[in-house]
N, C-alpha and C positions, 0 to 999 in steps of 0.2 A: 974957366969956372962957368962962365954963360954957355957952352956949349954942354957942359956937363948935367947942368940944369934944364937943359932944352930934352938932352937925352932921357934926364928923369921923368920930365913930362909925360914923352912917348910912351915910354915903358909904363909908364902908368897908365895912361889914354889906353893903351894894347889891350892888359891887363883887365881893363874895366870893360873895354868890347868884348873881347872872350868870355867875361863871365856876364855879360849881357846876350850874348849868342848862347851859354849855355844854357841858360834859365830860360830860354825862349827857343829853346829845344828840347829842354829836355821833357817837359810834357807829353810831344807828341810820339818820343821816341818810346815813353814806359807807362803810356796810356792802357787804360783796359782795355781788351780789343774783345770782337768774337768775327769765328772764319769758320766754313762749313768743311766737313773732312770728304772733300771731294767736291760736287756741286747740289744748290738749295735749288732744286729746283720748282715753279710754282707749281701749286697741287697735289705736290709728293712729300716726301717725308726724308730728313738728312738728319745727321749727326753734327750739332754744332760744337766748338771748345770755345771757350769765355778763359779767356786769357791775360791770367794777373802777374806781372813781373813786382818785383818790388825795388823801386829806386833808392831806397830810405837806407841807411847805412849804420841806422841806430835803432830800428824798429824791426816788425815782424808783420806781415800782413795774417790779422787773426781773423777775418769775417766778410766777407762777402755775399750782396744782397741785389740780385739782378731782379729789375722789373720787366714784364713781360708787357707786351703792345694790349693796347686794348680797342685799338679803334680794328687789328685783325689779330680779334685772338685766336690761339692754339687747342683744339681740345686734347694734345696730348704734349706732357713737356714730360719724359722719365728721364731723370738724373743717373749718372752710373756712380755706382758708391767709391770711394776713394780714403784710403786708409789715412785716418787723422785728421777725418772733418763730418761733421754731424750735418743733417744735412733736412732740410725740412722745407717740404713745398706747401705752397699757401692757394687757396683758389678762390674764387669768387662770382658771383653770380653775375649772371650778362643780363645787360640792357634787352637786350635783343638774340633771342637762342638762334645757333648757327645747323645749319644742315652737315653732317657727315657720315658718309657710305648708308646715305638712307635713315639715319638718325638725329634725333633734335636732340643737341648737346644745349644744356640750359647753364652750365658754369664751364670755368676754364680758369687753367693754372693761370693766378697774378702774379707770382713773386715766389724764386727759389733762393734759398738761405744756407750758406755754407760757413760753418764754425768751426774752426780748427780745436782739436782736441787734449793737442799737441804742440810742437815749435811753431805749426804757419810756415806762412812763405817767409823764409828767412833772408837776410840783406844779399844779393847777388844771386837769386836764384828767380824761377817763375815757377807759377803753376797754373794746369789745364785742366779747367772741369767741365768732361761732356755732359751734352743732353742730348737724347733723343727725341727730336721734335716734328710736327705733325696737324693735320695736313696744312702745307703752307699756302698760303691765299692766293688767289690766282687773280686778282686786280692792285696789286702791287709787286714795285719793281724792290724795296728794302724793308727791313723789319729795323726801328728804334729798339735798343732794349738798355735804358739806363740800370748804370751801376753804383754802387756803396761802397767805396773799401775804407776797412777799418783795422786800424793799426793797432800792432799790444801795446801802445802809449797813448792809445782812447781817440789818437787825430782821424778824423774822419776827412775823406776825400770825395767828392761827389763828382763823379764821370755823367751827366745829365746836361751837359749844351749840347743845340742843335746845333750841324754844317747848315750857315746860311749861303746861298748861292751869292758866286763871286765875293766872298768874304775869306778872310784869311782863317787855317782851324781856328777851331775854339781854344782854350787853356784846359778846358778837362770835356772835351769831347763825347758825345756818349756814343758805345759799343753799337756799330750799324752793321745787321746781315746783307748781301747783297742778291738777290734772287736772279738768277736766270731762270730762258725760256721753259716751259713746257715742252717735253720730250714728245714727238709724235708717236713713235712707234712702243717709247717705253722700255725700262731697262728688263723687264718679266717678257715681254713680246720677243724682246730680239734673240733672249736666251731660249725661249720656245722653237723659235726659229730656230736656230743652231741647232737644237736637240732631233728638229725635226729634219733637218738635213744631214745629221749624223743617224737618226735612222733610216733615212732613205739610203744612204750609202751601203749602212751595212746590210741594208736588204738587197740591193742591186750585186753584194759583192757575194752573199746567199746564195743568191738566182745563179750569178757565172760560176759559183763551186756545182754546184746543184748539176749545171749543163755540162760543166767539167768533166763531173763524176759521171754522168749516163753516157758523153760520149766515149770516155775512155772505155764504159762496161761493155757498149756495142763494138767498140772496134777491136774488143778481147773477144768476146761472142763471135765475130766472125774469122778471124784469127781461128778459137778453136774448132769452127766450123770445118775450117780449111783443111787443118789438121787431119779432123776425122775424115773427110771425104779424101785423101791423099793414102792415109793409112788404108780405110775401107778397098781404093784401088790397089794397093798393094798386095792386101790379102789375096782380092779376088786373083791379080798376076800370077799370086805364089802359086795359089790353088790351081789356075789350069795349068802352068807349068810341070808342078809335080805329076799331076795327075798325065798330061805327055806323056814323063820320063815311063811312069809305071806302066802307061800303055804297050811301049817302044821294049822295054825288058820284055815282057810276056812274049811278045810276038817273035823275041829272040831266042 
């Protein structure tokens, strides 16, 4: 009986670790995220996905409300439309207007709004909503962009803690872009390049037809040269020849 009691214990102790390890994972496992579809890199322009799973097994994720940095903002954030959510960007005026390709931008997107129309992210599913964003700042190494999700049972979840250095995540983390370097040469430079040594090529291969064809033309040209000067000795052959025979009759 004392043993079997002991054994209950366990299994209960187990029991309550497991579901102290899941609660304390699962946060980090169906957190918002956002991830650039390829690389962010500084000064250029990428496609980001803000990426809402739904862990809820009774809900629907109906709304989502990402906040845009303000200490570097964006002057261009385009949403791409996605069937079954309304979709509405909000902008706001800067402290301070920022320079871009020559121009003073005096506001910049705050905050994009995505409202399902429809079922939402439904229990065991995600979804990815791009932006096309632009130009990214070139004195920062990440981009903050807190989020809002809002369930079809009203629960609102707020993805907005900071990663404090050497602290354990947060409980609801907020969505961090990571920028890499500045490209030196540039993704438009190096295809330039390429196009221009794809024309050099086909002009160098141009030139050897080109030399191709005139020497074949010259070495037909002399070919028929041959010819005629072989035939021309011929004739003349025939001609004194005959002209012998007719001599040599007469004289007979």
């Amino acid at each position: 009986m004392k043993a079997s009691r002991i054994a209950t214990r366990v299994a209960a102790a187990a029991a309550a670790a497991g579901v102290g390890v899941l609660a304390l994972s699962s946060p980090a496992l169906a957190h918002v995220s956002v991830a650039a579809e390829g690389a962010a890199a500084k000064g250029g322009y990428a496609v980001v996905d803000f990426k809402v799973p739904n862990e809820r097994d009774d809900a629907s994720t109906a709304k989502l409300e990402v906040a845009f940095p303000t200490d570097h903002p964006l002057a261009s954030a385009l949403p791409e439309p996605i069937q079954g959510w309304k979709i509405e960007v909000t902008k706001a005026k800067l402290a301070k207007p920022i320079e871009v390709h020559g121009k003073q931008i005096s506001e910049a997107v705050s905050k994009i709004t995505w409202t399902a129309t429809g079922k939402g992210v439904e229990p065991g599913f995600f979804q990815k909503f791009p932006v096309s964003v632009g130009a990214l700042p070139e004195d920062a190494d990440e981009l903050v962009f807190k989020a809002i999700q809002t369930y079809s049972d009203k629960e609102v979840v707020r993805w907005i803690e900071l990663q404090k250095d050497g602290a354990e995540e947060p409980e609801n983390p907020a969505p961090v872009l990571a920028l890499t370097a500045a490209s030196e040469d540039g993704h438009h430079g190096a295809a330039a390049e390429d196009a221009s040594d794809k024309s050099d090529d086909a002009k160098a291969t141009a030139t050897a037809a080109e030399a191709a064809d005139s020497d074949s033309s010259d070495t037909t040209a002399r070919v028929l040269g041959v010819v005629g000067i072989v035939v021309g000795a011929a004739g003349v052959a025939y001609g004194v020849l005959a002209g012998r025979r007719r001599t040599t009759a007469t004289e007979a």
